[in-house]
Structure formats: structure tokens, C-alpha cells
C-alpha positions in Angstrom: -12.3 2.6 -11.0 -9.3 0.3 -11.4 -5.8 0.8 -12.1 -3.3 -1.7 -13.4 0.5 -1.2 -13.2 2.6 -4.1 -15.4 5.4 -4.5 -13.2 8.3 -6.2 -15.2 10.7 -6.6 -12.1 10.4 -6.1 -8.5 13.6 -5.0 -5.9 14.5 -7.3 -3.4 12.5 -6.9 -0.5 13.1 -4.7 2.9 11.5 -4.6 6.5 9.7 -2.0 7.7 9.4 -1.4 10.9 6.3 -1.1 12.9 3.9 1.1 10.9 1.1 2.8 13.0 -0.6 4.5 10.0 -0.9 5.5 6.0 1.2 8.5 6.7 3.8 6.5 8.5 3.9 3.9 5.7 4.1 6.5 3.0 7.4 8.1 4.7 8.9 4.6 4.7 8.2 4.2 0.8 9.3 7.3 0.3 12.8 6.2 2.3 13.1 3.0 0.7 12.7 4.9 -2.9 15.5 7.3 -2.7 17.9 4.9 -1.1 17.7 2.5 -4.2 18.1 6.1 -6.3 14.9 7.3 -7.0 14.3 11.1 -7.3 11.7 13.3 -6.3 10.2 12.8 -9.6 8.6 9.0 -8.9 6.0 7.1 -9.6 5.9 3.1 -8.7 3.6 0.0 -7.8 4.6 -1.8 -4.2 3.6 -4.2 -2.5 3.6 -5.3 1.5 3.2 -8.9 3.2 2.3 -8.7 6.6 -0.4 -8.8 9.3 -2.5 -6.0 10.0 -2.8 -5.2 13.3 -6.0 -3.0 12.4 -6.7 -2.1 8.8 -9.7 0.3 7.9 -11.3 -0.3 4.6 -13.6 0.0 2.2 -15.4 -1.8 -0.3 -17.0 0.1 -3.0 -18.5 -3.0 -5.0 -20.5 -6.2 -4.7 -20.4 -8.6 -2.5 -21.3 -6.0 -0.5 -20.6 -2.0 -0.3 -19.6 -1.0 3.2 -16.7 0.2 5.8 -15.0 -2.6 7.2 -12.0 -3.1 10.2 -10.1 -6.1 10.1 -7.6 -6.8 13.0 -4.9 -9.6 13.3 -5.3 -11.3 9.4 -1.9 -11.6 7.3 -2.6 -9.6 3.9 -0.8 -7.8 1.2 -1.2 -4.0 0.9 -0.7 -3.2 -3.0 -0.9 0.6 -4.2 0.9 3.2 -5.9 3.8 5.8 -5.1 3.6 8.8 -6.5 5.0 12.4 -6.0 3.8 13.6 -9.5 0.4 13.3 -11.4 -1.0 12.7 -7.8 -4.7 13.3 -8.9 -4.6 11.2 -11.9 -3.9 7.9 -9.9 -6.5 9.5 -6.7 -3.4 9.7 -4.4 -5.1 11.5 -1.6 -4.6 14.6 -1.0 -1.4 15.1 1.3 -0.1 11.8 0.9 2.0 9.6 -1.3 0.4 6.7 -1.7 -3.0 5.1 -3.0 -3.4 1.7 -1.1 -5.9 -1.3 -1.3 -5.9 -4.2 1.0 -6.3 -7.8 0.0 -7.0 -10.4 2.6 -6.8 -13.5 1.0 -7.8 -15.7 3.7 -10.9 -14.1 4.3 -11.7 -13.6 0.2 -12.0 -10.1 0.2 -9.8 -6.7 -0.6 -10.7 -2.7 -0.5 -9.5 0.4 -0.1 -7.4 1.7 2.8 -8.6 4.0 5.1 -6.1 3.5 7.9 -3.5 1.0 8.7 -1.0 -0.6 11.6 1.3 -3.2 10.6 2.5 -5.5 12.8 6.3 -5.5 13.1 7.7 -8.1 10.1 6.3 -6.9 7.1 8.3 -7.2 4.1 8.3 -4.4 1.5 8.5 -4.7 -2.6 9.0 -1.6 -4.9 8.8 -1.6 -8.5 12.2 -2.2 -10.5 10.8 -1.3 -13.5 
């Protein structure tokens, strides 16, 4: 399963402060939307630079399927916002956001299954 979103224009980035989990970075996307004047309605790509702490994730294709941690590696957390059609983009149940990890150092990205961000990271929400 893949999703693409053409992003014509991303807002200026924004620190985030320290996240300690999905949960914790969804509420801070969340923020950052309705302060540039998003409603409830949304639906956006974003993107985060930053080290991961510890990142839990999952690779459902070849190289190699599996369950991976990676701990202290810069990467760039991509995903989708969404408070409406949740199910069609596989938002998880009770969250906000559908997020994959890429790790470009190490040449490999999955799916999240928990995240803590070192302090730093710089977030990137869809302008259009």
C-alpha cells in the first residue's frame, strides 16, 4: 500500500518540542494546524527533521519484513494529518496521524510504531 500526496508548497518550518510519543506528536500537528488557520475539517502531508531518540518500526517489504528500533539516527518522519476520511488514508484508530520513518543514512524507512524525538526537530505542514 502506498500513498502519495503532491505537495505544491510547504509553510515555513516550526520547533517542536521534545516529543515522547505518536500521540504527543499528533497533538503538536494538530497545534501547529489551527494556528496557521486550519479547521477541524483537515487533511495535510508533513514532514519532520530530527533525531530519533527511539523510533519503533516496521517494514512490511523486501529487503527484509520485520519489527525494527532504531535509537540515536537523524531521520525524517513523513505522514498524513487527518481528522476526516481517517480510514481511507489507515490513520489509526484514535489518532491523527499515519507516519513512516525514513532513515537515510542507514538506507532504509517503515512504518511507525512509536516514537521520541530528540529536542530540535523542525516541523513542515502542507501549504497547499
Amino acid at each position: 500500500m502506498l500513498q502519495l500526496v503532491k505537495v505544491r508548497a510547504w509553510r515555513a518550518e516550526v520547533a517542536l518540542p521534545s516529543i515522547e510519543s505518536l500521540d504527543v506528536l499528533g497533538a503538536s500537528i494538530a497545534e501547529h494546524a489551527r494556528s496557521v488557520g486550519c479547521g477541524a475539517e483537515a487533511k495535510l502531508a508533513y514532514r519532520i527533521v530530527g533525531r530519533a531518540k527511539r523510533a519503533e518500526w516496521s517494514l512490511d517489504t523486501l529487503p527484509r519484513r520485520g519489527e525494527y528500533v532504531t535509537e540515536g539516527e537523524p531521520l525524517v518522519v513523513v505522514g498524513l494529518f487527518a481528522t476526516q476520511d481517517q480510514a481511507r488514508h489507515f490513520v489509526p484508530e484514535g489518532r491523527s496521524i499515519h507516519a513512516h520513518a525514513v532513515f537515510s543514512a542507514l538506507g532504509v524507512a517503515g512504518h511507525l510504531k512509536a516514537l521520541e524525538l530528540e529536542p530540535g526537530a523542525r516541523l513542515q505542514i502542507q501549504a497547499r
